[in-house]
C-alpha positions as CSV (number, residue, x, y, z in Angstrom):
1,X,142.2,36.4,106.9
2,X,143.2,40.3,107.4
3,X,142.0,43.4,106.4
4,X,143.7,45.2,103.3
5,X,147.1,46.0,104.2
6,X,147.1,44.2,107.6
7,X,148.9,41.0,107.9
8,X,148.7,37.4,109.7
9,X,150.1,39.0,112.8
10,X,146.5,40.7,113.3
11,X,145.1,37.6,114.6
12,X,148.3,36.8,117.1
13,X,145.9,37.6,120.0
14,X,142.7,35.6,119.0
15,X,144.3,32.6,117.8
16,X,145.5,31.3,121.5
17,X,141.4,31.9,122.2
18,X,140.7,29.0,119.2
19,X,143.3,26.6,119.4
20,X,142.1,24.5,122.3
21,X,139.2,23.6,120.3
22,X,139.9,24.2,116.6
23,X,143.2,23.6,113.9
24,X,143.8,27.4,113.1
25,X,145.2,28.6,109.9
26,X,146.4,32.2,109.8
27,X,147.7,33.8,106.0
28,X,148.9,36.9,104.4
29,X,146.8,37.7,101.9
30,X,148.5,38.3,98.1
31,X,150.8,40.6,97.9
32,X,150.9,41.0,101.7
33,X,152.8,40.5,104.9
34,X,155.6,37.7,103.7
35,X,153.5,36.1,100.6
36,X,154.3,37.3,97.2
37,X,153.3,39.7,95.0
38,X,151.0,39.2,91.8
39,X,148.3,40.6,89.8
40,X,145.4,41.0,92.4
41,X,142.2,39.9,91.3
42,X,139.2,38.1,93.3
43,X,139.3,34.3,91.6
44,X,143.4,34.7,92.1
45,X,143.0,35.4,95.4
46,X,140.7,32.9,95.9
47,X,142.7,30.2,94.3
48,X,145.5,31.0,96.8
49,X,143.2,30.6,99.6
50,X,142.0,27.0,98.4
51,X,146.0,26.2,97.9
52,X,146.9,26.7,101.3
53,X,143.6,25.0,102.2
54,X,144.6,22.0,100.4
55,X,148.7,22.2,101.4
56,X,147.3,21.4,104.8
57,X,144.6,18.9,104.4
58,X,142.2,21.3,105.8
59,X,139.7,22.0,102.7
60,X,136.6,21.9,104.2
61,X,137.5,24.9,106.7
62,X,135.7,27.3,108.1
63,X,137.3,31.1,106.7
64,X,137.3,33.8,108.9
65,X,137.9,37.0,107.9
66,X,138.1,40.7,109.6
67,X,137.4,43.5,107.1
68,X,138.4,42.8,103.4
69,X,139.4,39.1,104.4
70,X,135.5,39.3,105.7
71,X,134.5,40.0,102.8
72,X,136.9,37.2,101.2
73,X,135.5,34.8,103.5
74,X,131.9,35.3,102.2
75,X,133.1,34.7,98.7
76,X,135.2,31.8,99.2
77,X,131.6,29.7,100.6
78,X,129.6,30.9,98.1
79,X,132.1,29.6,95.6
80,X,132.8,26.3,97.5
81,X,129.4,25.3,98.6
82,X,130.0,21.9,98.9
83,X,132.8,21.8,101.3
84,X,132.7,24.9,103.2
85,X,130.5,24.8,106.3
86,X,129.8,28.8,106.6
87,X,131.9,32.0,106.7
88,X,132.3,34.4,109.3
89,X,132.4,38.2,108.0
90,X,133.8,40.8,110.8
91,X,133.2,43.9,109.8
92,X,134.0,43.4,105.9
93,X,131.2,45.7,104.2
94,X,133.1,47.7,102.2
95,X,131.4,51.5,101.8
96,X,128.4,50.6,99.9
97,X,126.4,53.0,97.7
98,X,124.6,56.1,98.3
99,X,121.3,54.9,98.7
100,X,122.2,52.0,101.4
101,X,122.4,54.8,103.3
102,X,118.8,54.9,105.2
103,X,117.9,58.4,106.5
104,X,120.9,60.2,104.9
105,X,121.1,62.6,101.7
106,X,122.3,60.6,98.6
107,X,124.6,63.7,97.0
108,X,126.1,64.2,100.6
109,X,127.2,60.4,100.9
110,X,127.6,60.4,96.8
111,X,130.3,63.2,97.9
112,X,131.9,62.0,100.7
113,X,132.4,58.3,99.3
114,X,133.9,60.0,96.2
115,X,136.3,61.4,98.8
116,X,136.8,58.3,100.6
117,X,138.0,56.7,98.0
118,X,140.4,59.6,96.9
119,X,142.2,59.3,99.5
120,X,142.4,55.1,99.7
121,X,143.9,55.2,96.0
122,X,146.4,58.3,96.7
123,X,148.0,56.5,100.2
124,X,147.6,52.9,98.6
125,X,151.3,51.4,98.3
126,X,153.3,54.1,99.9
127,X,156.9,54.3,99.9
128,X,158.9,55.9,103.0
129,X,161.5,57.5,103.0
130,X,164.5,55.9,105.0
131,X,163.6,57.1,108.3
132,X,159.8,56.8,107.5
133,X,159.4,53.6,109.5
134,X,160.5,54.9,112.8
135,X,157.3,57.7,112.5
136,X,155.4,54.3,111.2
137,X,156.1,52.7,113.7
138,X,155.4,56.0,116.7
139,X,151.6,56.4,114.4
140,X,151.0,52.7,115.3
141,X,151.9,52.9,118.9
142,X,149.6,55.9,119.0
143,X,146.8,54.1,117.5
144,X,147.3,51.2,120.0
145,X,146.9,53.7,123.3
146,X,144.0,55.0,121.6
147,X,142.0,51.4,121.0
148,X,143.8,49.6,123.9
149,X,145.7,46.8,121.5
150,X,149.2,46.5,123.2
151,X,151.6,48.1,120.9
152,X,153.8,45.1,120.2
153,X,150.9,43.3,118.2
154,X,150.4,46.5,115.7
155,X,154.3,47.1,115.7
156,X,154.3,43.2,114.7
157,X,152.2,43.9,111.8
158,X,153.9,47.1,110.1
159,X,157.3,45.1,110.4
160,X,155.6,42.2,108.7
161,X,154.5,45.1,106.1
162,X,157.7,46.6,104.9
163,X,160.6,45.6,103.0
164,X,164.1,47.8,102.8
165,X,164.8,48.9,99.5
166,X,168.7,49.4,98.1
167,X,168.7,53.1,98.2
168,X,167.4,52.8,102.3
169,X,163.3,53.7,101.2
170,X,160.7,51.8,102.9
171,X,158.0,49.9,100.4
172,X,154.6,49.1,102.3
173,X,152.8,46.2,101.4
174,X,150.7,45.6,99.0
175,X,153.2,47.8,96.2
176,X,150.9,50.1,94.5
177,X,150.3,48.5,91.4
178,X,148.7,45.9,93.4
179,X,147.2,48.3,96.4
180,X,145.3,49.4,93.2
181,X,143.7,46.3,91.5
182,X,142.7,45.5,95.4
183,X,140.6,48.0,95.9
184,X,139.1,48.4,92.7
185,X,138.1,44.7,93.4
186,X,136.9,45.8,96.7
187,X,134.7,48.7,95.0
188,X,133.3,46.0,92.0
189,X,131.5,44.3,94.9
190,X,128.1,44.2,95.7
191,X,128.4,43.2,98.9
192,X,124.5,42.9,100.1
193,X,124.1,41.2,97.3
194,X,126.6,38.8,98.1
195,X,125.6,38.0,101.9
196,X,122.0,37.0,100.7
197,X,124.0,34.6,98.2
198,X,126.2,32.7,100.7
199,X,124.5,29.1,100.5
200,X,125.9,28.3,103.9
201,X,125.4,29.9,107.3
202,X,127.0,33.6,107.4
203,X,127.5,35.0,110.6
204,X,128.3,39.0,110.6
205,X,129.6,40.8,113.0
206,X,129.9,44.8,113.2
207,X,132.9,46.7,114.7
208,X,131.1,49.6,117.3
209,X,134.5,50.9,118.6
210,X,135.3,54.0,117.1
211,X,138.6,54.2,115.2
212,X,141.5,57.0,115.0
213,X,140.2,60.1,112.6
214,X,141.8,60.4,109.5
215,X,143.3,63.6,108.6
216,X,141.0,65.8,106.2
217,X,138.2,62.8,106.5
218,X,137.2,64.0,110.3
219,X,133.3,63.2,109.7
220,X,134.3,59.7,108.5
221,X,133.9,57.9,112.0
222,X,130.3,59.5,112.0
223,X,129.4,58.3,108.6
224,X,131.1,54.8,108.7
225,X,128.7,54.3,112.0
226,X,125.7,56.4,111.5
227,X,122.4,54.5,112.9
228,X,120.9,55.0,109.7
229,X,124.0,53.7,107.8
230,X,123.9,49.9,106.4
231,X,127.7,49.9,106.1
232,X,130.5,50.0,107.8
233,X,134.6,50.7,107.1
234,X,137.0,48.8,105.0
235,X,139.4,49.0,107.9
C-alpha cells in the first residue's frame, strides 16, 4: 500500500525483489491512482483492503505499507487478528504531538505542526491548469535526480494521478473533498498508541534519506528527523 497521494506504481521497483518468493498484491488506495472515488474514512478503507484480499483468495496476507499505507497496514492486523500474520509499517508515523518530541520545545513544535498541517490541507486535491502537468511532471524528474529513483518510476506515478478534465485542467488524485477526510483521518490517529496494540508481529522501519525541502517549510527536514524526534513524515 502507498503513501497519501502516491499510487500502486510506487512499488514497481520492489515488487520484482518479492515475487520469487511471495504472491504480491499491489493497490491504489481509495480515491487514488485508477480506483474510485468515495467518502474516505478508516473502516471504508479498510473494507476495500479486505475486498481485494478476498477477490484473490489471499485473506490471510501479510499488508505492507510505506507511509500512510504503513500506517494502514498496522490497522488492518490489529483489526484482523486472527488471519493476519503481522504488518510491516515503513515509515508511516504521521507527525505526532508536541510532546513526542524528546529534547525539543513543545510551543516551537505546537507551532511548526500547526504549519505543517496548513500547508497539507491548502495543496490537498489540487487542480492544474492545462499545461500544469508538463511543470508536474519536470518537479518529479527533479525530485528523482535529487533521491536517485529513475525518473520513469515517479513520472509513472503522477500519470497514474491525474485525470483530464473537459475544459483541458488537470485534477490530482485524491479530489479535495476526499484529500480532506484523508488527512483529518490521518491527524485522528494515535499512532504509538496503535503500534503497542498490533496483536501480531509489527516490524517498523524508518526512512534516514533526507527528502526535497518544501517551499516556506525549509526547517521541516530537520524536524521530521531530529535525534530527539519520535516521528517521522507523512510522505
Amino acid at each position: 500500500m502507498h503513501g497519501a497521494a502516491r499510487t500502486l506504481a510506487d512499488w514497481t521497483a520492489v515488487a520484482p525483489l518479492l515475487v520469487h518468493r511471495h504472491r504480491v498484491l499491489a493497490v491504489d488506495l481509495r480515491g487514488h491512482g485508477h480506483s474510485p472515488s468515495g467518502t474516505w474514512s478508516i473502516p471504508a478503507v479498510l473494507g476495500d483492503i479486505e475486498a481485494v484480499l478476498t477477490e484473490y483468495g489471499v485473506p490471510g496476507a501479510l499488508p505492507v505499507g510505506h507511509s500512510h499505507g504503513g500506517m494502514l497496514a498496522a490497522l488492518y492486523a490489529t483489526e484482523h487478528p486472527e488471519v493476519t500474520p503481522g504488518a510491516v509499517n515503513l515509515d508511516g508515523y504521521g507527525w505526532g504531538r508536541p510532546d513526542q518530541y524528546m529534547g525539543l520545545d513543545a510551543t516551537y513544535v505546537e507551532e511548526r505542526l500547526a504549519q505543517v498541517w496548513e500547508t497539507a490541507r491548502a495543496s490537498a486535491g489540487p487542480v492544474l491548469p492545462a499545461d500544469g502537468l508538463k511543470d508536474l511532471l519536470a518537479q518529479q524528474r527533479a525530485m528523482s535526480d535529487q533521491l536517485g529513483i529513475p525518473n520513469e518510476l515517479l513520472e509513472a506515478g503522477v500519470l497514474r494521478s491525474v485525470r483530464e478534465r473537459a475544459d483541458g485542467r488537470w485534477d490530482v488524485r485524491p479530489e479535495r473533498e476526499h484529500a480532506l477526510e484523508m488527512l483529518a483521518a490521518i491527524d485522528s490517529l494515535d499512532l504509538f498508541a496503535l503500534f503497542r496494540r498490533v496483536p501480531r508481529p509489527l516490524l517498523l522501519g524508518r526512512a534516514q534519506r533526507p527528502v526535497p525541502s518544501v517551499p516556506g517549510l525549509d526547517w521541516l527536514h530537520d524536524l521530521a528527523t531530529s535525534p530527539n524526534s519520535r516521528t517521522s513524515s507523512p510522505r
